[in-house]
PyMOL Python script that loads the backbone (N, CA, C, O; Angstrom):
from pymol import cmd

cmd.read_pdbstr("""\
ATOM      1  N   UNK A   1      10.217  15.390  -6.122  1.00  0.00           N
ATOM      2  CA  UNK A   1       9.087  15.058  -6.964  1.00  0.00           C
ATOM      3  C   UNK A   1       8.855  16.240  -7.893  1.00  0.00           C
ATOM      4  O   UNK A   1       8.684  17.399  -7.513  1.00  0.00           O
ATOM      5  N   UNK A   2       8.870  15.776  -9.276  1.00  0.00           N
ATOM      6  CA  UNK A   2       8.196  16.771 -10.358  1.00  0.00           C
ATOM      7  C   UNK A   2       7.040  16.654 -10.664  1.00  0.00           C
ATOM      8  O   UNK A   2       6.517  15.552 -10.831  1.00  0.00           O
ATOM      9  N   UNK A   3       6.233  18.120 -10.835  1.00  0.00           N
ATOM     10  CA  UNK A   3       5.065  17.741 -11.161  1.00  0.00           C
ATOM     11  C   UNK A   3       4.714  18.952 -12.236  1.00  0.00           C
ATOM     12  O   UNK A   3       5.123  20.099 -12.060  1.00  0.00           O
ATOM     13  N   UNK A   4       3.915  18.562 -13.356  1.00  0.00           N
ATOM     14  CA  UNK A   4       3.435  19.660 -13.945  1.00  0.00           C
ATOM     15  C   UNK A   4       2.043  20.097 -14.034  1.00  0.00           C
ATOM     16  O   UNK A   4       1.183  19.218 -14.077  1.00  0.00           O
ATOM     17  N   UNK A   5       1.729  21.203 -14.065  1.00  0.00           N
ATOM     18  CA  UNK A   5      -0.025  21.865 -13.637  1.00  0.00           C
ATOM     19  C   UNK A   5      -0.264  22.226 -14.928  1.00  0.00           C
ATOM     20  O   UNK A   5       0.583  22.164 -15.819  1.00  0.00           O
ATOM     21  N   UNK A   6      -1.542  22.654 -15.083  1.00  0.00           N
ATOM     22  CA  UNK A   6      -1.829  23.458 -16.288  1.00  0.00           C
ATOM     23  C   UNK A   6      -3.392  24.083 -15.940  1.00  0.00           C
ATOM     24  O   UNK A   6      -4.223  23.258 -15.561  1.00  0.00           O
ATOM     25  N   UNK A   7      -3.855  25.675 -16.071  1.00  0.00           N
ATOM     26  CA  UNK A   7      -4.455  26.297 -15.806  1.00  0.00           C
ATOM     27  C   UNK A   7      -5.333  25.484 -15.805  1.00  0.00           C
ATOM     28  O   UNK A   7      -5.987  25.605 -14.769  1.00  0.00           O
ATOM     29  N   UNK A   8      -5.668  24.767 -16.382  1.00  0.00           N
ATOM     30  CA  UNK A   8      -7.710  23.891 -16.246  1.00  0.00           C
ATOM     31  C   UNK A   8      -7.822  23.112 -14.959  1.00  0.00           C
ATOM     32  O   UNK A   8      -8.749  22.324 -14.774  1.00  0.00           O
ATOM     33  N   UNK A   9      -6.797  23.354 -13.998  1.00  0.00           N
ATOM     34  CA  UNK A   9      -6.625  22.445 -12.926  1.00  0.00           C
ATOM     35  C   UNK A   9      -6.438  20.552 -13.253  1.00  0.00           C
ATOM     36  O   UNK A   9      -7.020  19.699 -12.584  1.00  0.00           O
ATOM     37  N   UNK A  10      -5.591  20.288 -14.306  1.00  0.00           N
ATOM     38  CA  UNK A  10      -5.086  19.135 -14.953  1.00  0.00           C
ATOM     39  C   UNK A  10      -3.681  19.179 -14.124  1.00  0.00           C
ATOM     40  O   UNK A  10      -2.956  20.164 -14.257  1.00  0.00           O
ATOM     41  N   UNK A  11      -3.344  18.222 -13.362  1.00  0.00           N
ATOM     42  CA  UNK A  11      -2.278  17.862 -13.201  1.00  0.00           C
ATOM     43  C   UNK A  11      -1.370  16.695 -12.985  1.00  0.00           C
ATOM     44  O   UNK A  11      -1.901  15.653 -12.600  1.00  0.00           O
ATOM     45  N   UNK A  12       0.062  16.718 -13.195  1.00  0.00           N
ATOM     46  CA  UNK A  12       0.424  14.931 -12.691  1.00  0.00           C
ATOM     47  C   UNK A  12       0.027  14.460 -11.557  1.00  0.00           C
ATOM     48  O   UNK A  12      -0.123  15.298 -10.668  1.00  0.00           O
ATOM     49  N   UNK A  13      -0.211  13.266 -11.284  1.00  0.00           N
ATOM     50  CA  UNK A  13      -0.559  12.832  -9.828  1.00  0.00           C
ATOM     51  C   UNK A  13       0.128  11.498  -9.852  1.00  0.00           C
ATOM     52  O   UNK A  13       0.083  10.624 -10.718  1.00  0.00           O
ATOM     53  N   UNK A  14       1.016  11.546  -8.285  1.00  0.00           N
ATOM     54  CA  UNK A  14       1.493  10.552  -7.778  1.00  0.00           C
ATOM     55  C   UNK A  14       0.299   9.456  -6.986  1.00  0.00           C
ATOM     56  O   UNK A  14      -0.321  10.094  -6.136  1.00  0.00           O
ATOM     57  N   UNK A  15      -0.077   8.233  -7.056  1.00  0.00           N
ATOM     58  CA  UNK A  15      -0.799   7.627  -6.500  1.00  0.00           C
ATOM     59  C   UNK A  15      -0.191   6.529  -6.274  1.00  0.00           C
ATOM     60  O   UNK A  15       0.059   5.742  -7.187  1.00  0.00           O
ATOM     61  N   UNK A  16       0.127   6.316  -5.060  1.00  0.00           N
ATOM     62  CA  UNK A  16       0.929   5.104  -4.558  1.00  0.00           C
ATOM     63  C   UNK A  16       0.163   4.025  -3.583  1.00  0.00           C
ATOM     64  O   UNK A  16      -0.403   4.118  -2.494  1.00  0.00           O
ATOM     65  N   UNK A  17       0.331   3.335  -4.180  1.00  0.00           N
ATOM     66  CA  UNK A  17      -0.071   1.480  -2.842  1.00  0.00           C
ATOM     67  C   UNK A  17       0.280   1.268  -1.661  1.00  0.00           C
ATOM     68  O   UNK A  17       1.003   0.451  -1.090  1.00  0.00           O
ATOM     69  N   UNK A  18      -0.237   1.984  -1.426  1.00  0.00           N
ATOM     70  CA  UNK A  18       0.605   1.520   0.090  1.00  0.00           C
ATOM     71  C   UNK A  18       1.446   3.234   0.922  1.00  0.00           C
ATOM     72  O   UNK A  18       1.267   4.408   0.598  1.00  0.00           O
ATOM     73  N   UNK A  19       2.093   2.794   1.730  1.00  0.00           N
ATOM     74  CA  UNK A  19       2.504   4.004   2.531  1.00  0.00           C
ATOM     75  C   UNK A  19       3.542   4.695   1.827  1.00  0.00           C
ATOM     76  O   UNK A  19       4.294   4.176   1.001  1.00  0.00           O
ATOM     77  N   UNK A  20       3.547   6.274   2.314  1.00  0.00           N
ATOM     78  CA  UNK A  20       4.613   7.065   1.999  1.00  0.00           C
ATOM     79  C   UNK A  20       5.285   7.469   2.447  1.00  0.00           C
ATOM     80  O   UNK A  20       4.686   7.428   3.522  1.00  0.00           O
ATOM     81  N   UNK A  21       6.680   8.190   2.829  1.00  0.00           N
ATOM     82  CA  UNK A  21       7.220   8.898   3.524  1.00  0.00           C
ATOM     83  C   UNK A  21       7.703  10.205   2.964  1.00  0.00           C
ATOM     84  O   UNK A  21       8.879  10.120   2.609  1.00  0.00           O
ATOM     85  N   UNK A  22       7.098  11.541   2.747  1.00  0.00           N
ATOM     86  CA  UNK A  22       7.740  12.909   1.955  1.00  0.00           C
ATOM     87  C   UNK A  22       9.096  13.692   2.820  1.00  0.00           C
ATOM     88  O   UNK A  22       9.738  14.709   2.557  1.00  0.00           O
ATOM     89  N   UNK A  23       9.163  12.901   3.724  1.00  0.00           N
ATOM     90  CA  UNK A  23      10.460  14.356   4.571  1.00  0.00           C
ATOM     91  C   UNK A  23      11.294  13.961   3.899  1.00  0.00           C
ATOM     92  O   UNK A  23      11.447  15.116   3.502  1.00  0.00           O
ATOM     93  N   UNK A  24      12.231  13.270   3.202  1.00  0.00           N
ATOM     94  CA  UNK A  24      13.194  13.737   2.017  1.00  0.00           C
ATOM     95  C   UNK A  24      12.942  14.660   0.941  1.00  0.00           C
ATOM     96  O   UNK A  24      13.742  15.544   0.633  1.00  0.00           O
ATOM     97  N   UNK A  25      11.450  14.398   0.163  1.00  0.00           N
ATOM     98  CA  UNK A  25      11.201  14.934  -0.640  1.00  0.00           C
ATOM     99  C   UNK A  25      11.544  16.433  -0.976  1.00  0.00           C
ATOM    100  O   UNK A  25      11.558  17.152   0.023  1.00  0.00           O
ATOM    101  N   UNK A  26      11.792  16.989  -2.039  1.00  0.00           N
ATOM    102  CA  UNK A  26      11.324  18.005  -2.541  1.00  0.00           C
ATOM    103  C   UNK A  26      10.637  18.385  -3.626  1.00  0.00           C
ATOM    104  O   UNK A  26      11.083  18.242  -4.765  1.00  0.00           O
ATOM    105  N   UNK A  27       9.421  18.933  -3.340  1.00  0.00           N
ATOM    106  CA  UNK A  27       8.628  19.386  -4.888  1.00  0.00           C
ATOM    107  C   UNK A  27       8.715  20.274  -5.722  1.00  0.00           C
ATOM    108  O   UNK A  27       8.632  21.362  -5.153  1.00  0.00           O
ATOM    109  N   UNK A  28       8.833  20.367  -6.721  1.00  0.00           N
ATOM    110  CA  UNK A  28       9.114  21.147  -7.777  1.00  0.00           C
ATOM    111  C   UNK A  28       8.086  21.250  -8.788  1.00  0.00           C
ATOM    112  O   UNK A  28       7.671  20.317  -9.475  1.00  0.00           O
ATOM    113  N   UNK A  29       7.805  22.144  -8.818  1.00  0.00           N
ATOM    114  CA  UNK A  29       5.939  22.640 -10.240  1.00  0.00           C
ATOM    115  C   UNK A  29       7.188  23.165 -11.382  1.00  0.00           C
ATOM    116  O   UNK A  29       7.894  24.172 -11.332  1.00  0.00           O
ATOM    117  N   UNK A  30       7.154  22.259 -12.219  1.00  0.00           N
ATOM    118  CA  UNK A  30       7.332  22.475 -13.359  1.00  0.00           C
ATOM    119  C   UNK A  30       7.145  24.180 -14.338  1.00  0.00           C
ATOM    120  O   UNK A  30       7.823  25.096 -14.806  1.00  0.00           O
ATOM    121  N   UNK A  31       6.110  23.840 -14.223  1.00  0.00           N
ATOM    122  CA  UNK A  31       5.352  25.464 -15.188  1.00  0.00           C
ATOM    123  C   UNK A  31       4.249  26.402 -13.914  1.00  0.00           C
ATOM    124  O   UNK A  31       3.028  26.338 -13.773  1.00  0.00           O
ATOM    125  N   UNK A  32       5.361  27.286 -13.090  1.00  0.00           N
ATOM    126  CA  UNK A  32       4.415  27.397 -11.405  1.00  0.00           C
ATOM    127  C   UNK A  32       3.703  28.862 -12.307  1.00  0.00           C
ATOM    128  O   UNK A  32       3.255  29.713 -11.539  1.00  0.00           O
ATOM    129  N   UNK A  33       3.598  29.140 -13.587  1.00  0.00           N
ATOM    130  CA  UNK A  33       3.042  30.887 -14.632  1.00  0.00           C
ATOM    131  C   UNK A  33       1.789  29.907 -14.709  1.00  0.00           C
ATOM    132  O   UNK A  33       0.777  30.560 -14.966  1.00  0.00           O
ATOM    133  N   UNK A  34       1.457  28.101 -14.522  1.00  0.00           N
ATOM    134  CA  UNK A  34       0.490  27.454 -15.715  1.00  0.00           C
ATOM    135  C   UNK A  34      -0.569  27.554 -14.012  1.00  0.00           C
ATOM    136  O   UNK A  34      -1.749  27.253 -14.187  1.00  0.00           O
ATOM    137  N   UNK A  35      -0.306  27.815 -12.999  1.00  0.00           N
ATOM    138  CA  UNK A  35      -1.316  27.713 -11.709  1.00  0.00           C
ATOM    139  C   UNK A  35      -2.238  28.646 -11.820  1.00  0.00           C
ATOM    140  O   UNK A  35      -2.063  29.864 -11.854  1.00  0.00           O
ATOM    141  N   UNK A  36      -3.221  28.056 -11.876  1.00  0.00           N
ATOM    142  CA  UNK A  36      -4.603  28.701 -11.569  1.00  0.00           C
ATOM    143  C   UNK A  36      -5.342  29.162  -9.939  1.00  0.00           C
ATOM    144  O   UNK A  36      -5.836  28.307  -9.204  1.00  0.00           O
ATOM    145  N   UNK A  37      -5.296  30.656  -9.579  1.00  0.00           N
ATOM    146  CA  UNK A  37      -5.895  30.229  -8.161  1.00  0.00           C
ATOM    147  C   UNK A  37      -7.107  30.005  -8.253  1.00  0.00           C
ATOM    148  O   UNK A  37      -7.491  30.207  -7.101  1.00  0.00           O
ATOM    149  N   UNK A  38      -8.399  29.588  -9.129  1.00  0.00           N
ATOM    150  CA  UNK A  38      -9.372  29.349  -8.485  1.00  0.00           C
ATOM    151  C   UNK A  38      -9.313  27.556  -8.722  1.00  0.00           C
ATOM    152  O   UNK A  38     -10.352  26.903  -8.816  1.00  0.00           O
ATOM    153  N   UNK A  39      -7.987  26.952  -8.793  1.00  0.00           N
ATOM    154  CA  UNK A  39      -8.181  25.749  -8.703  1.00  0.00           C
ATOM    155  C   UNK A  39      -7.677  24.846  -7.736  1.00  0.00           C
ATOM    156  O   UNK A  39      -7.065  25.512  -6.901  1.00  0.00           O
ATOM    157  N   UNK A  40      -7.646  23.562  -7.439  1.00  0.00           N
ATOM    158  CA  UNK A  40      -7.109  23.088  -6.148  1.00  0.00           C
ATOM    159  C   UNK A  40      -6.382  21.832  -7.101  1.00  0.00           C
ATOM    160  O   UNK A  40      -7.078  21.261  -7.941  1.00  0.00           O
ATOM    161  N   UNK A  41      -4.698  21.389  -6.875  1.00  0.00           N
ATOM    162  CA  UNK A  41      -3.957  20.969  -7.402  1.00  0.00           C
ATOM    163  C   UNK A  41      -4.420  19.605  -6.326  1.00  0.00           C
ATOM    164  O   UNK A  41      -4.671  19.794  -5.136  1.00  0.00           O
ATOM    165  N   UNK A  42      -4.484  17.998  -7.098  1.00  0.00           N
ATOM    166  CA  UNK A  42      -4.038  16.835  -6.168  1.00  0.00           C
ATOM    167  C   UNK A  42      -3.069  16.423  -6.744  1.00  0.00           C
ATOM    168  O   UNK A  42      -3.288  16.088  -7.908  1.00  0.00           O
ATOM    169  N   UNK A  43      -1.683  16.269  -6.253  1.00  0.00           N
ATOM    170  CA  UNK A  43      -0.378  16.061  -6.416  1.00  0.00           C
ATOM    171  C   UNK A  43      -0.099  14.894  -6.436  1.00  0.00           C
ATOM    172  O   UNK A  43       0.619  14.422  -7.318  1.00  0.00           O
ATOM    173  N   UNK A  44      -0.920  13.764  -4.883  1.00  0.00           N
ATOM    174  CA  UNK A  44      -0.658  12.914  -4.745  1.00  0.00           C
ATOM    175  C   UNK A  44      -1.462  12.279  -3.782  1.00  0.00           C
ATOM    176  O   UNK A  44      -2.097  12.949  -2.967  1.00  0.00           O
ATOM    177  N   UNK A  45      -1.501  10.888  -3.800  1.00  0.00           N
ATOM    178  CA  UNK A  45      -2.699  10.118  -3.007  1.00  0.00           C
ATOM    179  C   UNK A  45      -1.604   8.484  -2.711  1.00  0.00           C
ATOM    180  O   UNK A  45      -0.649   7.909  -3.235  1.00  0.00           O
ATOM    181  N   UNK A  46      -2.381   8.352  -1.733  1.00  0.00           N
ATOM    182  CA  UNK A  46      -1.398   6.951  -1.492  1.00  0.00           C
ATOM    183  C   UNK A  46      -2.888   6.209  -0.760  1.00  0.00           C
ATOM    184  O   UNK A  46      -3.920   6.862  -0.609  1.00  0.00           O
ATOM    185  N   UNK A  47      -2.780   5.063  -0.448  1.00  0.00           N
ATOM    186  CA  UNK A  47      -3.478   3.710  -0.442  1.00  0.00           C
ATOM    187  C   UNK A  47      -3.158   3.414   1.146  1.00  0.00           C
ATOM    188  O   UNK A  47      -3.931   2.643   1.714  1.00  0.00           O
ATOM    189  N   UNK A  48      -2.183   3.916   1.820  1.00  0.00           N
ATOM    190  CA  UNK A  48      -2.073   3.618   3.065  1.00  0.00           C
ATOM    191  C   UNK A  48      -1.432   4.838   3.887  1.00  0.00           C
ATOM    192  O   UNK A  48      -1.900   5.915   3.518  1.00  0.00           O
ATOM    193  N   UNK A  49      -0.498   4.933   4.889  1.00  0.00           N
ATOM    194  CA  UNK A  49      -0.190   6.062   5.703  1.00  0.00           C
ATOM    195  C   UNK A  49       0.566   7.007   4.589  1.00  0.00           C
ATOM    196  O   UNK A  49       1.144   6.535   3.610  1.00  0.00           O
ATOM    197  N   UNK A  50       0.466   8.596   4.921  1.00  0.00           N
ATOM    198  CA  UNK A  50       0.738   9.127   4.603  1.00  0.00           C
ATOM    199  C   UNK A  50       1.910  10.071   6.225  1.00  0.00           C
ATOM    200  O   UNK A  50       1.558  10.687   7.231  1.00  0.00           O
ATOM    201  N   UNK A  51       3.556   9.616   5.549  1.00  0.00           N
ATOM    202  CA  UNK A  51       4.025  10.476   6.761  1.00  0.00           C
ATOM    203  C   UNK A  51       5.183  11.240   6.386  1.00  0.00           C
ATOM    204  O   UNK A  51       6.008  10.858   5.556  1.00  0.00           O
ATOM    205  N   UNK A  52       5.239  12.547   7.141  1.00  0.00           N
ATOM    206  CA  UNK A  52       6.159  13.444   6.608  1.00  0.00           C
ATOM    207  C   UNK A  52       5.610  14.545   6.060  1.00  0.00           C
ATOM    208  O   UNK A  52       4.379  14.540   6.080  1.00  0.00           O
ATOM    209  N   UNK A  53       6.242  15.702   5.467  1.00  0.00           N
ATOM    210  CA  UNK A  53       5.906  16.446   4.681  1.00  0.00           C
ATOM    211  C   UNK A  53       7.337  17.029   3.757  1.00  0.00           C
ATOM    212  O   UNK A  53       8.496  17.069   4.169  1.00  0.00           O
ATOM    213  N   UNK A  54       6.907  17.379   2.629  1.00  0.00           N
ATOM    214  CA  UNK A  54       7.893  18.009   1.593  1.00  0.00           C
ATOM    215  C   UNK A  54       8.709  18.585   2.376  1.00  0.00           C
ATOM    216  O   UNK A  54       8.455  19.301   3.344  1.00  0.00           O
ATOM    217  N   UNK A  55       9.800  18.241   1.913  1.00  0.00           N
ATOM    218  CA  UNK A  55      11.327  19.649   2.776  1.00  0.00           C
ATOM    219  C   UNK A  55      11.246  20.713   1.876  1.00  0.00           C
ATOM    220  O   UNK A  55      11.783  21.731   2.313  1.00  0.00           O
ATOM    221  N   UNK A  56      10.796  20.809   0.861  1.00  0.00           N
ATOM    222  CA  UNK A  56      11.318  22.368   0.106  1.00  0.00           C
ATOM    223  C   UNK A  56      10.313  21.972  -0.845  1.00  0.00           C
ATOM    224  O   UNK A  56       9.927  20.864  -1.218  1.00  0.00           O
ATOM    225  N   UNK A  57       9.889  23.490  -1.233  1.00  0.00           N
ATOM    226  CA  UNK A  57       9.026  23.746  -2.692  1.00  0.00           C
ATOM    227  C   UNK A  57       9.704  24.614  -3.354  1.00  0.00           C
ATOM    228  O   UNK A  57      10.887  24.945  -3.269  1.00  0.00           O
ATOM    229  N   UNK A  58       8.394  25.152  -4.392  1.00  0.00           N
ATOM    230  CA  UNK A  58       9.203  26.140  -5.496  1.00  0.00           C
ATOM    231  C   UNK A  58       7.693  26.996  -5.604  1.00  0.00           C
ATOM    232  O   UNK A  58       7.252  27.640  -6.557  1.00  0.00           O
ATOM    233  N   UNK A  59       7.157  26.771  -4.404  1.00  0.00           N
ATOM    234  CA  UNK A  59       5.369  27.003  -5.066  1.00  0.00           C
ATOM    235  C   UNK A  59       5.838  28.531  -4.446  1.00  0.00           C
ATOM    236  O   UNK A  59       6.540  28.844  -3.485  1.00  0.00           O
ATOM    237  N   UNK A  60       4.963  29.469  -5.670  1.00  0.00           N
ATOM    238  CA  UNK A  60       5.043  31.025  -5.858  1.00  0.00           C
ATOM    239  C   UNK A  60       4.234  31.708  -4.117  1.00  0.00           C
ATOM    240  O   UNK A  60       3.389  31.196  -3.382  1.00  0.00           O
ATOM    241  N   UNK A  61       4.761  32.619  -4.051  1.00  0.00           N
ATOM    242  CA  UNK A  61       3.725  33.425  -2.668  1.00  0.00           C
ATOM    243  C   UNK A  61       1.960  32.699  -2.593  1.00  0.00           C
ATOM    244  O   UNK A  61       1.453  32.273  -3.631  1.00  0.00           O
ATOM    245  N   UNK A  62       1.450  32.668  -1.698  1.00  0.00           N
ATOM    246  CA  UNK A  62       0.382  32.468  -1.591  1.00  0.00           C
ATOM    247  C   UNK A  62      -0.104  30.830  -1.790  1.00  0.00           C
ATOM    248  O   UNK A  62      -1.202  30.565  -1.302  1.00  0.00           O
ATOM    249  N   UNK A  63       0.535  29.867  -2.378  1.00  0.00           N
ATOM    250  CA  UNK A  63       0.295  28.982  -2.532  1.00  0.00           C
ATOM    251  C   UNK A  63       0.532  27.858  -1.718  1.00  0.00           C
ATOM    252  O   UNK A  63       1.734  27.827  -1.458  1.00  0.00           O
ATOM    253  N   UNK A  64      -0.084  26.902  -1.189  1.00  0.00           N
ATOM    254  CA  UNK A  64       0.277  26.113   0.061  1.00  0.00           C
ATOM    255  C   UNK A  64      -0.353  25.032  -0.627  1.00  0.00           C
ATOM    256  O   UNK A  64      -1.255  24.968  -1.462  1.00  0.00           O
ATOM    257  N   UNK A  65       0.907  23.585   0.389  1.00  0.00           N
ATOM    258  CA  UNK A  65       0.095  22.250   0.429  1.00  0.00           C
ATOM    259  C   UNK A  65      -0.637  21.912   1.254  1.00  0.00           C
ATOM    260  O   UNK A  65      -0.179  22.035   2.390  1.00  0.00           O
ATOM    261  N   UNK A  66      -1.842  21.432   1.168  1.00  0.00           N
ATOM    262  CA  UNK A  66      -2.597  20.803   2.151  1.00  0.00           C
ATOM    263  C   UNK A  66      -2.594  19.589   2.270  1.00  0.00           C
ATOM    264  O   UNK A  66      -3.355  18.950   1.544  1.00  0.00           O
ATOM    265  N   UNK A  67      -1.753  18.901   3.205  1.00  0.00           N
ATOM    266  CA  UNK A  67      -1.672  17.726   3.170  1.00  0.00           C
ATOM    267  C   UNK A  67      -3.017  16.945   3.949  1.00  0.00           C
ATOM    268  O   UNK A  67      -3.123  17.098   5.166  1.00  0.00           O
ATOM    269  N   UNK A  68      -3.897  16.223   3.310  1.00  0.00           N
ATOM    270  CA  UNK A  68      -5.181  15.644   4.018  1.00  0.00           C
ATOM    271  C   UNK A  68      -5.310  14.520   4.531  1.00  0.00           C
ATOM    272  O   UNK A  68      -4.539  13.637   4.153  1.00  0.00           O
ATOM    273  N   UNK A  69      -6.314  14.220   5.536  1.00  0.00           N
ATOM    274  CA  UNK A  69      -6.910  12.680   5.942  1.00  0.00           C
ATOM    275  C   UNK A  69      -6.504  11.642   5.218  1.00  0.00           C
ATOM    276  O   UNK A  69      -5.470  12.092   4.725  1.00  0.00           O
ATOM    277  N   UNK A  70      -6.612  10.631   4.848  1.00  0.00           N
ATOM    278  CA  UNK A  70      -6.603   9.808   3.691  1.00  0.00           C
ATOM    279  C   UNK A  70      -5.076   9.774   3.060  1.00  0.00           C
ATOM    280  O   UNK A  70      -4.539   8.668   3.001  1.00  0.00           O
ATOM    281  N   UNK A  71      -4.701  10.371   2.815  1.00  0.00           N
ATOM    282  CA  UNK A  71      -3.216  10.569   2.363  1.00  0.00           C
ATOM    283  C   UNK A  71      -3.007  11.448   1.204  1.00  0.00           C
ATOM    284  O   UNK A  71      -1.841  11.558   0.826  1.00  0.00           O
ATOM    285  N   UNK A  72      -4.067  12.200   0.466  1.00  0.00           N
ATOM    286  CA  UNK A  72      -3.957  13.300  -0.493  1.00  0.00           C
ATOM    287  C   UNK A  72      -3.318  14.698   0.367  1.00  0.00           C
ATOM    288  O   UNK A  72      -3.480  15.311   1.422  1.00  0.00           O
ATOM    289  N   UNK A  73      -2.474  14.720  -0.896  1.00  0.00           N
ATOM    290  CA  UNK A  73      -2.008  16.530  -0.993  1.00  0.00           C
ATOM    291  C   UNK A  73      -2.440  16.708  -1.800  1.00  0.00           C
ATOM    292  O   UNK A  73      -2.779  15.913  -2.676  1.00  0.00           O
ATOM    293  N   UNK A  74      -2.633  18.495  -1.719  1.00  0.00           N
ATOM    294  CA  UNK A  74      -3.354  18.881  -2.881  1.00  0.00           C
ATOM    295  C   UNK A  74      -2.274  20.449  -2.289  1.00  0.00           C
ATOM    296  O   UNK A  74      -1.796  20.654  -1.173  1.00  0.00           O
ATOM    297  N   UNK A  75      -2.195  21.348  -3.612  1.00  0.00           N
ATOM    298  CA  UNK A  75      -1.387  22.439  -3.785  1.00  0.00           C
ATOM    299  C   UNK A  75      -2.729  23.668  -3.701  1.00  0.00           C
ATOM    300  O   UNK A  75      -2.838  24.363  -4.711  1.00  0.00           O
ATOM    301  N   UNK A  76      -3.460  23.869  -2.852  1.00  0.00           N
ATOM    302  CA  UNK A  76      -4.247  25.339  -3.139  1.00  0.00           C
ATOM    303  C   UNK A  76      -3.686  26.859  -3.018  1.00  0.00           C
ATOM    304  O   UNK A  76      -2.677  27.063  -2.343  1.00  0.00           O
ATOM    305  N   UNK A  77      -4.223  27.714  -3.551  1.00  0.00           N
ATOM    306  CA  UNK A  77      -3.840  29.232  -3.043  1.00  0.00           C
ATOM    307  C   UNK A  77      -4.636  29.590  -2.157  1.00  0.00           C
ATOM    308  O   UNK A  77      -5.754  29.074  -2.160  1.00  0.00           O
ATOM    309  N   UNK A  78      -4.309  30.531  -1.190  1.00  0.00           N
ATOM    310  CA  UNK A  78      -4.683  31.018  -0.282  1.00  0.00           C
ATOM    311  C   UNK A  78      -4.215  32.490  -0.183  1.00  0.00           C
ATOM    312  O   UNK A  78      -3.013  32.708  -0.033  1.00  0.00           O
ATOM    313  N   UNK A  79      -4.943  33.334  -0.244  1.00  0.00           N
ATOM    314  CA  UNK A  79      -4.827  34.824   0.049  1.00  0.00           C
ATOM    315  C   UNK A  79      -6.104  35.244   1.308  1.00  0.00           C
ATOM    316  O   UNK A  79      -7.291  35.548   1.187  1.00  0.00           O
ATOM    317  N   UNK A  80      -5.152  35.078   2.582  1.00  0.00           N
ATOM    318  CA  UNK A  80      -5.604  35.290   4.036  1.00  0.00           C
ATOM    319  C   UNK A  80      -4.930  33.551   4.675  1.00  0.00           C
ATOM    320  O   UNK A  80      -4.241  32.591   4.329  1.00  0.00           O
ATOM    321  N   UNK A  81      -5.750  34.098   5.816  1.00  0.00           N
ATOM    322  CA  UNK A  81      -5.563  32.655   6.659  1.00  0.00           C
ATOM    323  C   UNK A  81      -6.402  31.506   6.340  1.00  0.00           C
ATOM    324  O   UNK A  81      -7.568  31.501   5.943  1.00  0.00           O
ATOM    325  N   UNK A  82      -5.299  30.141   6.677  1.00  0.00           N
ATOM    326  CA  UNK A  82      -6.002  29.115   6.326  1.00  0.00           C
ATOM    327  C   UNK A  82      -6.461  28.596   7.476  1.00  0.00           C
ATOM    328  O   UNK A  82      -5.565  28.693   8.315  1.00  0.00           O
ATOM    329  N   UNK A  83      -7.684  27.955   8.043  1.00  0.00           N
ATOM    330  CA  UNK A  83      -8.422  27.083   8.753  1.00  0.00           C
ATOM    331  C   UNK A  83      -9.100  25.940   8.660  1.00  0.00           C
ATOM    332  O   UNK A  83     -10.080  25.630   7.983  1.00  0.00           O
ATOM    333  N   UNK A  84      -8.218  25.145   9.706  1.00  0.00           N
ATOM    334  CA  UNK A  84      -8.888  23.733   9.103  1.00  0.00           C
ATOM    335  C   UNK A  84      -9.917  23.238  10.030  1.00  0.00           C
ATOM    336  O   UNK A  84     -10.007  23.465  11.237  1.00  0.00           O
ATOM    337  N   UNK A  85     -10.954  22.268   9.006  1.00  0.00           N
ATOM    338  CA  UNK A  85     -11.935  21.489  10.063  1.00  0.00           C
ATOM    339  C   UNK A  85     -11.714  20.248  10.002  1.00  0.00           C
ATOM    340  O   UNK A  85     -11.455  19.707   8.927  1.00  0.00           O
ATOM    341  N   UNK A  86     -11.775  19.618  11.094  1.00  0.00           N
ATOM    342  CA  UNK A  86     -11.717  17.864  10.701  1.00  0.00           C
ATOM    343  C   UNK A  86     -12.497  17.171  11.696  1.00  0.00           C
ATOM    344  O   UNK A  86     -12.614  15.946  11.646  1.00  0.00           O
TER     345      UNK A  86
END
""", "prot")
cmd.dss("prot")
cmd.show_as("cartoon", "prot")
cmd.util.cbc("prot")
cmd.orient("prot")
């Protein structure tokens, strides 16, 4: 999957009907100089299960997917540890 960002936190988004599967996938950020860290990237959203996760990125140090509830990823930065609540 390609995707391109741009500092205002504008990005492509995959939104699919129905279920997904990402463990083939690999993601690739287009322009990874255009990432903003005080913004939170949604990459992609789906309508039903969300299963798997990306096999490979290109995302720079510090940057992680959070794959969520519902079936959104979103690309945030993180400088320290991440903790989740659910």
């Amino acid at each position: 999957m390609l995707t391109d960002v741009a500092t205002g936190g504008n990005c492509d988004l995959l939104a699919v009907q129905g279920n997904v599967n990402l463990s083939a996938l690999a993601l690739s950020v287009a322009n990874t100089s255009q990432l903003d860290h005080s913004k939170q990237y949604t990459i992609l959203t789906c309508t039903g299960a969300r299963t798997g996760t990306f096999s490979s990125t290109n995302l720079p140090n510090n940057w992680h997917m959070v794959y969520q509830s519902g079936g959104t990823v979103k690309l945030v930065y993180v400088n320290g540890t991440m903790i989740f609540f659910r």
